[in-house]
N, C-alpha and C positions, 0 to 999 in steps of 0.2 A: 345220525342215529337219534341224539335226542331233540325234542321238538318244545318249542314254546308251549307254555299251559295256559290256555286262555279262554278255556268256557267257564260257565258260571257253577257254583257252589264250590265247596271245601277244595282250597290251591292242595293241603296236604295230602287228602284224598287221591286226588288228578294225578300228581307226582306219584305217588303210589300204583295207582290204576296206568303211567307207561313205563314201570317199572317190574312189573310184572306181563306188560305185554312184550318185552325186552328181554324176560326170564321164558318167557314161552316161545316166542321165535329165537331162542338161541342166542341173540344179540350179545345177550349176557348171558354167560357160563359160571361155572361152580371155580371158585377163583379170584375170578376177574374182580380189579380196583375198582370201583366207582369212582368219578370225579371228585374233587376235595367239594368239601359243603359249599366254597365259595365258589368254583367252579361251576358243578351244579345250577347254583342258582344261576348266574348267568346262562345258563344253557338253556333252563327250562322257562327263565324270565320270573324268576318268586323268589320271592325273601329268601334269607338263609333261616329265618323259623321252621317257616314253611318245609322246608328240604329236611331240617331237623326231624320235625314230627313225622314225617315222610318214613325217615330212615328209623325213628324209632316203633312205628305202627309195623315195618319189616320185620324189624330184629326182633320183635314179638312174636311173631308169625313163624319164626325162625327160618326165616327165608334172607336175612343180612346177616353179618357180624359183624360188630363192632371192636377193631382190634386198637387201643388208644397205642400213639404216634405212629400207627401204620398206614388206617383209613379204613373204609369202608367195603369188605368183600361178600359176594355171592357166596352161598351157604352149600355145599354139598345137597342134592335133592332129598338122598334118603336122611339126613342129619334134620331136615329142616319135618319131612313126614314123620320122623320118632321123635320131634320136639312138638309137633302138635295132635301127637295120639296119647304121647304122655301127660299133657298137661292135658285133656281131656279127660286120661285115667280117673279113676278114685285110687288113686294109690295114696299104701298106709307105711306109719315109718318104718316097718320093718321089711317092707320090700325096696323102700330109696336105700336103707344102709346094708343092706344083701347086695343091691343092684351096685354099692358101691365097692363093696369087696370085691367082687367080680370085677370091675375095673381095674382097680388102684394098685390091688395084689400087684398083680401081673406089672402092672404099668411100673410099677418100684424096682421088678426086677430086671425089667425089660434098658430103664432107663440107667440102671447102675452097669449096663453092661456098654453103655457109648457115650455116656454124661465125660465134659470139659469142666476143665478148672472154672473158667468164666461161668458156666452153667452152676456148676454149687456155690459162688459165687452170688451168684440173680437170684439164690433159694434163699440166700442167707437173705438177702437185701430185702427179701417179702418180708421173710419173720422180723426182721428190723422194723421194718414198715409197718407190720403188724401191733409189735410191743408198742409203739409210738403211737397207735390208731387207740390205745389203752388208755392211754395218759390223757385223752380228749375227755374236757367236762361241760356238758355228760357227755359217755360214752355212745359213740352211732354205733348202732348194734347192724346197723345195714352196710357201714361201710368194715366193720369187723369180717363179719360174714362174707362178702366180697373179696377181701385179703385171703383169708383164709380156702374160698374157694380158691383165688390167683395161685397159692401156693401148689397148691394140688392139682390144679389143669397144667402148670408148667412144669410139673413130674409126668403129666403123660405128652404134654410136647416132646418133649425129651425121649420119651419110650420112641418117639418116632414111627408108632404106627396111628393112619390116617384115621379107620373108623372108630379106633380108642379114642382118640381124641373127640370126634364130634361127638361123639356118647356120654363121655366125660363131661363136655360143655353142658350138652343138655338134661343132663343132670343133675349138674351145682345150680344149672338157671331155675330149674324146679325146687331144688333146694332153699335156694335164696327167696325168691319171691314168695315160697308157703310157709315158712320156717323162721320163728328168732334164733337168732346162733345160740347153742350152748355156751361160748366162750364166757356170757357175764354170769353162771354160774360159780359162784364162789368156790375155789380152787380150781376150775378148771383151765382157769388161763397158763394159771406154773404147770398145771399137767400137759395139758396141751403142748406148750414151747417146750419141754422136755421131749415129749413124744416127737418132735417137729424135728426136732435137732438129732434125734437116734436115725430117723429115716436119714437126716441129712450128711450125717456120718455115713451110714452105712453105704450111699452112694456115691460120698466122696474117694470112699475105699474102693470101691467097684465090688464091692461086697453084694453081690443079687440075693442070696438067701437072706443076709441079714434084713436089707434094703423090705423085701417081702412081709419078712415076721415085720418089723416096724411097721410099716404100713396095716400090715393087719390088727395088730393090736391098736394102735391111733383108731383105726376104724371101731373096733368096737367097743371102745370107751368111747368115744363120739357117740356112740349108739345107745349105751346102758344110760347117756346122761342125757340125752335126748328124751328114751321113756320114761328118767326117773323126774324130768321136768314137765312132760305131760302127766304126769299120776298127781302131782303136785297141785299143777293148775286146774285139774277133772276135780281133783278132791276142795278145791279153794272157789270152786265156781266161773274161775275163767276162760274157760271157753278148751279147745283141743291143740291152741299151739303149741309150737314149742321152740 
């Protein structure tokens, strides 16, 4: 199935271009492992750079994902089409954090109704991972952001339905890359891990209703503190992130 890359210009490109000709005949499905990076590389005859940049020009496209210690998977079709209609959007923050309550509600209560010990468990282990991503100086506000996305896509793992989840993903992916987190606003971090911990409760209980209002209220203090740091930055001359 896969061939040597050996015409002239961009090796990552090439690797790209029979990796979508692999996604159009079929070859490769919505699922299916890719080869480990090093693998790859022996297959197609390029660096592991190369296969890098390859897989990260994909997962942009949201045609890969990238799952760390799993590997490398083909992207459901429709997941990877509403990940590049949406970042094509002009959307504004008040339709990412609507489009998130519609998710996450549901996905909170979905999830407190099959979620394992081991599973509240691997929530706690983010927000751990989280507090500790805190105590870095200075603070990555990219790899915050990140964390805190992980926390909330592995509450809709959990819900166990497929198209929440790609939805989900491609949402925080939009989130993350147009967005500073809220978290380095001053107080939001103790708010935040409070809120974090009431969803995590409430799941650990198998409590759905609770599980829901948590989740919903997290979301829209997420929200209030998002436009009260864009009005901040509009009024400060910084531009419209936030």
């Amino acid at each position: 199935m896969w061939k040597p890359v050996n015409e002239s210009g961009s090796v990552a490109q090439r690797i790209v271009a029979q990796i979508e000709q692999l996604l159009e005949s079929k070859s490769l499905k919505a699922g299916d492992r890719l080869p480990t990076e090093r693998d790859l590389a022996a297959l197609v005859g390029a660096s592991r750079p190369s296969v890098r940049e390859a897989v990260r020009i994909l997962q942009a496209q949201g045609r890969l994902e990238v799952k760390h210690g799993l590997g490398v998977f083909v992207v459901e079709p429709s997941a990877a089409e509403l990940g590049a209609a949406l970042r094509g959007a002009d959307l504004d923050i008040d339709e990412l954090f609507s489009m998130r309550e519609v998710l996450e509600v549901p996905a909170a209560r979905w999830a407190a109704e099959r979620i394992t010990a081991d599973q509240v468990d691997e929530l706690r282990a983010v927000l751990d991972e989280l507090d500790a991503a805190f105590d870095t100086d200075p603070a990555d506000f990219r790899q915050l952001a990140k964390l805190d996305a992980a926390f909330h896509l592995r509450i809709a793992d959990i819900a166990d339905n497929r198209f929440l989840r790609q939805t989900s993903h491609v949402l925080h992916d939009i989130l993350i890359s147009g967005m500073k987190t809220t978290l380095l606003i001053p107080g939001r971090r103790e708010k935040s891990r409070g809120q974090h911990e009431r969803i995590v409760d409430a799941l650990a209980a198998n409590d759905a209703a609770a599980a829901a209002r948590a989740a919903r209220t997290h979301i829209r203090s997420a929200h209030r503190a998002a436009l009260d740091r864009l009005a901040a930055e509009a009024a400060d001359g910084n531009g419209a992130a936030v």
